[in-house]
Every structure is written in structure tokens, then in C-alpha cells.
C-alpha positions, -999 to +999 in steps of 0.1 A: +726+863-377+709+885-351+673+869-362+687+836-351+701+846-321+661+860-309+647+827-328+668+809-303+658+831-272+621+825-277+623+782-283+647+782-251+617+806-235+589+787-243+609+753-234+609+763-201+573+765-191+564+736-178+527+724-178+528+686-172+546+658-181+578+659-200+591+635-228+620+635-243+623+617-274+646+607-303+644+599-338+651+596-370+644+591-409+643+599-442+643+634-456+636+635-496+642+670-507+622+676-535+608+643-526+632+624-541+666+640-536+675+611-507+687+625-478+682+614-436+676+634-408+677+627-367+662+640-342+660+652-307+624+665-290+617+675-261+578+677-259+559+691-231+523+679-226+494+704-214+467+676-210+468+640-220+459+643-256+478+677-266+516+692-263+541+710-276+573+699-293+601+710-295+629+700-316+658+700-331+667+688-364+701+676-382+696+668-415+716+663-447+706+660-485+721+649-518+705+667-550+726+647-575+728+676-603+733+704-580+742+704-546+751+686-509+728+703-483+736+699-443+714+710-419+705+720-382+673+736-376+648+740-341+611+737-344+584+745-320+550+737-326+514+718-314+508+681-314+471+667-312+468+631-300+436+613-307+423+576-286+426+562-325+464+566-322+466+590-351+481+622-345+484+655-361+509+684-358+526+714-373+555+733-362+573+767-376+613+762-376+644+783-380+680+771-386+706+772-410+716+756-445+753+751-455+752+740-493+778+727-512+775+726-549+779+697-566+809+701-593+837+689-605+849+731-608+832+758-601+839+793-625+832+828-622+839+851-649+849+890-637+841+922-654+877+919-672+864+883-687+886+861-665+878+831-658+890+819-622+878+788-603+857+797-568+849+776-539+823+749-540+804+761-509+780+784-510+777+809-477+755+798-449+721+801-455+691+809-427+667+788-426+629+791-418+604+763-422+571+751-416+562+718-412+526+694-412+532+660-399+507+628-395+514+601-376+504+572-356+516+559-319+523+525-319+528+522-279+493+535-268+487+540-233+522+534-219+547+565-210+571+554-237+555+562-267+572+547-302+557+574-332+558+568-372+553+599-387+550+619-420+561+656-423+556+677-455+577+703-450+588+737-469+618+756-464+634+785-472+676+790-481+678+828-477+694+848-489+708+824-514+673+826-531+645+850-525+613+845-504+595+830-530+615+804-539+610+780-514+619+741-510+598+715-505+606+682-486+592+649-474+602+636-441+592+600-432+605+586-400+600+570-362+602+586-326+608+569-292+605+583-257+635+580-237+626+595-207+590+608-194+590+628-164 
């Protein structure tokens, strides 16, 4: 829980540098674990711009999943990362993210046999997991030119539910969702 706590300490650090203008946006959409494991996930952002075509997000992330033959996922997670703007509208951006995963598992029971052989029923949720990330996204601005932007964007994202499973098994999932600016500064 301690890596968290530092994870935390360095987003709220670098939130506070200021080198221009300020949004801060919200949004929201669809998150496909696995691609198609249908889930939704909203968002908050603030995102600090160092020139007119280049800043850096950062958000935050509450999600939720449904993988039908195995488990209920809820998330948070906080992402910092790089956005490049280009005068086409297009955009590009990646962003590394840590948070955590509470599962549930999807049963009717859940069993656990002990070395004696007996059989007892155990809890459906699995302990919280920590949660790394990194995330691609590729989007276009609708709003070009004006302070309030409105942003449809595609994120390809991998994750990680440790230590519930190791470092190499990682999750994939497909984010595909609008922004709006609520405020520019």
C-alpha cells in the first residue's frame, strides 16, 4: 500500500507545476475489458498545457467491468502522461497509471477445500488488487480553436491486478469515449 501512497505524492507533485493554461475536463465512456467484457468508465482530467499544441494530463479514472464467466471488476486509478495536439485536430497521447482493482467473482458459491478435505464456502471478493497501467489513446477535437475543447478518443490500455496474478499476466482493455472542458484558466 506504501507504493501507492508515493504513486500519489509524485501525480499531486507534478500537478502542481504550472506552465500555462489550465483545463479541466470531464468524461466518460465505454471500457471493454478484454475488448468485449462491457463495462463504462468516467473521468476527471485536469490537463496542463506547456505550449498550444502539447500538455500534460492528468487524470483520474473510475471504472467498472462485467466479465460474465468470471468476475465484477470496480475501479479507481490516476494517470499522468503527454498529449500532442496537431492543427488536423487529431491527437495522440500515452499515460502510465496506478490505482487499485477490487474484483468480485462471479458465482453463485465460492468453495475452498482445506488440507483435512473440507469443503467450506469463502467470500466472493477477492482482496484489493494494485493496479498499474499504461495507456495509448487517439483522438480527435471536435471544438478546434475555442478554450472549450469537446475530445472523442480511443485508449488501448493494459493493466496489471497484482498480486492477484503475476507480472506477466496482464489485462488488456479498450476504452472509447468523449471529454469536455469545463473550465480553462
Amino acid at each position: 500500500m506504501k507504493k501507492i501512497h508515493y504513486i500519489a505524492a509524485i501525480l499531486i507533485a507534478c500537478s502542481s507545476i504550472a506552465f500555462g493554461q489550465t483545463r479541466v475536463n470531464v468524461g466518460g465512456g465505454y471500457f471493454g475489458h478484454t475488448l468485449t467484457y462491457p463495462g463504462i468508465v468516467l473521468e476527471a482530467e485536469l490537463e496542463k498545457m506547456f505550449s498550444e499544441n502539447a500538455s500534460i494530463p492528468i487524470r483520474a479514472d473510475l471504472g467498472f467491468y462485467v466479465h460474465p464467466r468470471s468476475q465484477y471488476g470496480l475501479f479507481l486509478d490516476l494517470n499522468v502522461g503527454f498529449r500532442q495536439y496537431f492543427n488536423s485536430g487529431l491527437f495522440v497521447e500515452e499515460s502510465v497509471g496506478a490505482g487499485v482493482l477490487q474484483a468480485f467473482l462471479h458465482s453463485d458459491g465460492v468453495y475452498e477445500v482445506d488440507d483435512e478435505g473440507v469443503v467450506s464456502e469463502v467470500s466472493v471478493i477477492i482482496p484489493v488488487d494494485f493496479m498499474p497501467s499504461l495507456t495509448l489513446g487517439i483522438g480527435y477535437n471536435l471544438s478546434q480553436g475555442s478554450g472549450k475543447q469537446n475530445l472523442i478518443w480511443m485508449r488501448p490500455k493494459i493493466f496489471w491486478q497484482l498480486p492477484h496474478k503475476t507480472e506477466s499476466a496482464y489485462n488488456f482493455a479498450l476504452q472509447v469515449g468523449y471529454t469536455h472542458t469545463i473550465k480553462s484558466k
